[in-house]
C-alpha positions in Angstrom: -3.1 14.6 49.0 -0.3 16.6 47.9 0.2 14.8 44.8 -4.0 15.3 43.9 -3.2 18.6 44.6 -0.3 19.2 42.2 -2.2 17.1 39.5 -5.3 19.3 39.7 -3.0 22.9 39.2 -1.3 20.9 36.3 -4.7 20.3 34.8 -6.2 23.4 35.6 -3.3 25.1 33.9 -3.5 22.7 31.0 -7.3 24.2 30.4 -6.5 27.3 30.6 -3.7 27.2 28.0 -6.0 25.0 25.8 -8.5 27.8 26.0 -6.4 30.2 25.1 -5.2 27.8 22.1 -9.0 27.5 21.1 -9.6 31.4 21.2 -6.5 31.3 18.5 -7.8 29.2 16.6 -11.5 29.2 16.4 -11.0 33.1 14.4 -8.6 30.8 12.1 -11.0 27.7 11.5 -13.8 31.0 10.6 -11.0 32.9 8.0 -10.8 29.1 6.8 -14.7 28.6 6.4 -14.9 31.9 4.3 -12.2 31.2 2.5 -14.2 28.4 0.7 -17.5 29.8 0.8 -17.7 28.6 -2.7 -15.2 26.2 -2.9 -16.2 25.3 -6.5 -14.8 29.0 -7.6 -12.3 27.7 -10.1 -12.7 23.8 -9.8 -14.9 21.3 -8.5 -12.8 18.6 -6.5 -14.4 15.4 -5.6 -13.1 13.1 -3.0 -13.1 9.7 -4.9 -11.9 5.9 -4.3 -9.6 5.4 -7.3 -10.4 1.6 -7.3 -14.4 1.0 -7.2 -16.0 0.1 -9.9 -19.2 0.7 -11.1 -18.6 3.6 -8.8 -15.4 5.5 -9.5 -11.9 4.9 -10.7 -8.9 7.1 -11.8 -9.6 6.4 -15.1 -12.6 8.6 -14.8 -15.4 5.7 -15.8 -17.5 5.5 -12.6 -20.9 6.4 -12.8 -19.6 9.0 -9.4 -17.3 10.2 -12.2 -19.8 10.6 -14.7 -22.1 12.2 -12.5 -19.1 14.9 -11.6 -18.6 15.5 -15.1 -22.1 16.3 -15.3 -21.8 18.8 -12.1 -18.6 20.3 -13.3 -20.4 21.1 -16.8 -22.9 23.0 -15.4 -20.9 25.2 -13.2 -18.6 25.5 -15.9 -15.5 24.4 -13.7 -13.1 21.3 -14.5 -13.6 18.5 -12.0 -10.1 17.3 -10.0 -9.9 14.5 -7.6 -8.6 13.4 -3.9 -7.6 9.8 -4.8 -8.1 7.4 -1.6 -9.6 4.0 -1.0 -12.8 4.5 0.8 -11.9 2.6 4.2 -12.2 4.0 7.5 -10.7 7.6 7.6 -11.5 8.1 4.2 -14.3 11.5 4.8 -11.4 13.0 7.2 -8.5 12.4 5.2 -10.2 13.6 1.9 -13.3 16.2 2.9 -12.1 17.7 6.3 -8.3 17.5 5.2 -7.3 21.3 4.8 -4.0 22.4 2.6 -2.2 24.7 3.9 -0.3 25.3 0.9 -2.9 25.8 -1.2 -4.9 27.7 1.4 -7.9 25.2 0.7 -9.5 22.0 1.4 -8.4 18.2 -0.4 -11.9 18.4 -2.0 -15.6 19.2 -1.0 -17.9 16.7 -2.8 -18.2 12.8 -2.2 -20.5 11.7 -4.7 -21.9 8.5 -3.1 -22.6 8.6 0.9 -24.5 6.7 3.0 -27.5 7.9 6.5 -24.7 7.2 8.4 -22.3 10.0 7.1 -20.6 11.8 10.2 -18.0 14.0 8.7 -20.5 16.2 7.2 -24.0 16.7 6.2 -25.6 15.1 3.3 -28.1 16.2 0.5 -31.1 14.6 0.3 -30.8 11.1 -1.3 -30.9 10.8 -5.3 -31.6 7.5 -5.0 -32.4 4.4 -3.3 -30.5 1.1 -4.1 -31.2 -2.7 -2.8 -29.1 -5.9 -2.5 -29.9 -8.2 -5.1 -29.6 -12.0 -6.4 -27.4 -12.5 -9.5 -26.6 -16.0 -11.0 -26.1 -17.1 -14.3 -28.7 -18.0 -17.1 -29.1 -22.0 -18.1 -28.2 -23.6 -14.5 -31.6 -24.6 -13.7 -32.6 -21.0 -11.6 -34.3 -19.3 -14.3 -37.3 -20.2 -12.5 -36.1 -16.9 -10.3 -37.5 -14.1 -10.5 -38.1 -12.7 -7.0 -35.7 -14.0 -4.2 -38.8 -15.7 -2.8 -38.6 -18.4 -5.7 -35.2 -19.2 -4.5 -37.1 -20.8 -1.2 -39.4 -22.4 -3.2 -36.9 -24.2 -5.0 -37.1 -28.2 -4.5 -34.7 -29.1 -1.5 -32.0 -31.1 -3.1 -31.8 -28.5 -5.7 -31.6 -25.8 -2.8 -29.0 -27.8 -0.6 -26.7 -28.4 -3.9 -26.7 -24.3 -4.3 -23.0 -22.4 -3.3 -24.5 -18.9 -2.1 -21.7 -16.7 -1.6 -22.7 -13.7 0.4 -21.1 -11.0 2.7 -21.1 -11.7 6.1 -23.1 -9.6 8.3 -24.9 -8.2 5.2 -28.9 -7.8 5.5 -29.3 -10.3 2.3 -26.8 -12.4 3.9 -28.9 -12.5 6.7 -32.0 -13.3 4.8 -30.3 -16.5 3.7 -28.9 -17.3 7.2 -32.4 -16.7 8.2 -34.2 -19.2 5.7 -32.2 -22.0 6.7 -29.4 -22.2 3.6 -26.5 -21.6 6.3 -25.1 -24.7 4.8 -25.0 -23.2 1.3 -23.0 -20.0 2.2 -19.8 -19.7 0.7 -19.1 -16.0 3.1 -17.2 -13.4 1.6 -15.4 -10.5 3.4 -16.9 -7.3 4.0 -15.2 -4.7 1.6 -11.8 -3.5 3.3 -11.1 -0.4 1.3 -7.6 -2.2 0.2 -7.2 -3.2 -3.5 -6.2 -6.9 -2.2 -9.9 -8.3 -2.7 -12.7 -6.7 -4.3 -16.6 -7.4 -3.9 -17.1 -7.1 -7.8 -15.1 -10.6 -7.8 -17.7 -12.4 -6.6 -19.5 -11.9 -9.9 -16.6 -11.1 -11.9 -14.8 -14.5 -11.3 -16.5 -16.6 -8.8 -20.1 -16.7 -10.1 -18.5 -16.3 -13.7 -16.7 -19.3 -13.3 -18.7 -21.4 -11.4 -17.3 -21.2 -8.0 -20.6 -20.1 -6.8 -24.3 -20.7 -8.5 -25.2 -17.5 -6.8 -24.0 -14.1 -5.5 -26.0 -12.0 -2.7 -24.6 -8.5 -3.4 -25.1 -4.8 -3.5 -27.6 -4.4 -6.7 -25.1 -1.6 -8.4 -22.7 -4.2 -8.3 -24.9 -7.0 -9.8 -26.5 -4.2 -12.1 -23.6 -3.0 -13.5 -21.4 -6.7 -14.2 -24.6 -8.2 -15.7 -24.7 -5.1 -18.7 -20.5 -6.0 -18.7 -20.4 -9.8 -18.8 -21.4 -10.8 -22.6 -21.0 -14.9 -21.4 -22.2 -15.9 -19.5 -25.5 -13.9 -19.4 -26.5 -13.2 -15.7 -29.5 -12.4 -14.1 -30.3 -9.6 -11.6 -33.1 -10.2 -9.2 -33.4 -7.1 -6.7 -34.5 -7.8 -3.2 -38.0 -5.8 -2.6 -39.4 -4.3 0.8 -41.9 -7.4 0.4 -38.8 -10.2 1.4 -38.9 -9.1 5.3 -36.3 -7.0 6.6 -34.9 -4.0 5.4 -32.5 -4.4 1.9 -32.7 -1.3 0.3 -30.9 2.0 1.3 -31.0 5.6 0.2 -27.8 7.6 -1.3 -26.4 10.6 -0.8 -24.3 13.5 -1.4 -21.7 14.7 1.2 -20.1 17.9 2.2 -18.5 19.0 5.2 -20.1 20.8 8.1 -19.8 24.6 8.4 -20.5 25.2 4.6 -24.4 25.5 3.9 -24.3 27.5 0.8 -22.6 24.8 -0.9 -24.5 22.0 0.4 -28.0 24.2 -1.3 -25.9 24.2 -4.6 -24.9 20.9 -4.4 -28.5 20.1 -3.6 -30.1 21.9 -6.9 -27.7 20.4 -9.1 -28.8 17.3 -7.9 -32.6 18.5 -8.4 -32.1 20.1 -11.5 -30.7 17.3 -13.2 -32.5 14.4 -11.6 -33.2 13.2 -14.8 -30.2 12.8 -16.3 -28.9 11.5 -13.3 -31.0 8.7 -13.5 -29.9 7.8 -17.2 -26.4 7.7 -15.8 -27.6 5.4 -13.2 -29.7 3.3 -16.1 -26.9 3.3 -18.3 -24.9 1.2 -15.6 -27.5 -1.2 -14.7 -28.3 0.2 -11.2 -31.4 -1.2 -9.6 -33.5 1.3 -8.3 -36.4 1.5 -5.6 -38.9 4.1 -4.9 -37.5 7.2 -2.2 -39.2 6.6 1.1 -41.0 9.9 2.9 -38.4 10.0 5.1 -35.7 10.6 2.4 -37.2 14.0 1.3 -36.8 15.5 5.1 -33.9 17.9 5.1 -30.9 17.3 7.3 -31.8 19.3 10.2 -28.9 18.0 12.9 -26.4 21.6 14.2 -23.0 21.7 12.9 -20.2 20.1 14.6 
């Protein structure tokens, strides 16, 4: 009894000093918010994997990076980056990591986020991506044109098909699902870590025959088919019409506690939709329509 006792005045000590911490330091997390009110002042800094093609990479050739270029024009501020491989951690050790020696944040933009962005809020989606077939031109699957015709391929043709695919992926699943679990070659999920990459399963596997045909994000496809002169490789989007859900809308993030910058960041993005979209075009992205639900403003509190 004694012992509960002594443990509860620890604790209740313990909250009382962590109260007094948090009165501290809630007046310093405010000075910090106003301090980058407008944190593109002088510079606009995007939190950016440095290894992720067709997305970004340090030599600036990302379509991410191209659309940054574009932002940073029209505010008339250089763009700078946070380097990091985007793996877990990345939005909290790149967006909510604050400098104390330069009395400001890593960086306040990611380019490319997803409806599942916690470290932040998002901008409404400026686009909406899908998974898509890709496999090479003169094998015998020209006859593709819609995943659908994949199915209706004749069955020794069908079970003589490598189909590498992500495990766990919605695609993936859609082949699981229509009975060609015997043709998967599975491929890891994307890690973050420069040791595999998902552009090698177009890249070198479906390139050099390892595979006759890769399930992947449709950037990814998109973007290696414009690349890859030989052999030449077609790009067959999934649509809303092959079942379950394949396609999925993209965002801009910033962190919480800033909404002035998340309304700028939002009219750049609707005043130059356009040529945002020839970016996208120029690197082969496959786009569907935005859904209604993708044009509702973020409405959840700050955290």
């Amino acid at each position: 009894m004694m012992a509960s006792t002594r443990l509860s005045q620890h604790l209740g000590g313990f909250a009382l000093f962590a109260a007094l911490g948090l009165c501290v330091a809630l007046p310093a997390m405010a000075q910090r918010d106003r301090q980058v009110e407008n944190p593109a002042a002088d510079a606009l800094r995007v939190c950016a994997d440095p290894s992720n093609m067709p997305f970004s990479n340090d030599k600036r050739e990302g379509f991410e990076n191209r659309i940054a270029a574009l932002f940073g024009e029209k505010l008339g501020v250089p763009v700078e980056y946070t380097w990091m491989a985007e793996q877990m951690g990345f939005g909290r050790n790149t967006l909510k990591r604050w400098l104390p020696e330069k009395n400001r944040y890593a960086c306040d933009l990611i380019i490319s986020v997803g409806s599942a962005f916690e470290v932040g809020k998002t901008t409404l989606p400026y686009y909406r991506s899908t998974y898509a077939l890709a496999y090479t031109k003169g094998h015998g699957l020209d006859t593709i044109k819609k995943p659908a015709d994949l199915l209706a391929l004749p069955e020794a043709k069908k079970n003589d098909l490598r189909i590498g695919v992500f495990t766990g992926s919605p695609a993936g699943d859609w082949v699981i699902q229509n009975g060609m679990i015997g043709q998967i070659v599975s491929y890891r999920a994307q890690s973050g870590g420069y040791d595999s990459n998902p552009a090698d399963m177009v890249t070198k596997d479906l390139v050099g025959g390892d595979i006759d045909i890769a399930v992947v994000w449709g950037p990814i496809a998109g973007y290696y088919a414009k690349q890859i002169e030989s052999p030449d490789i077609a790009v067959v989007p999934f649509s809303r019409d092959d079942g379950p859900m394949f396609d999925f809308p993209v965002s801009m993030g910033v962190r919480y506690g800033n909404d002035a910058w998340l309304e700028t960041v939002q009219r750049l993005i609707d005043d130059n939709q356009d040529a945002i979209n020839a970016i996208l075009d120029d690197y082969g992205v496959p786009r569907v329509p935005l859904r209604e639900a993708d044009r509702q403003v973020q409405e959840d509190d700050d955290d």
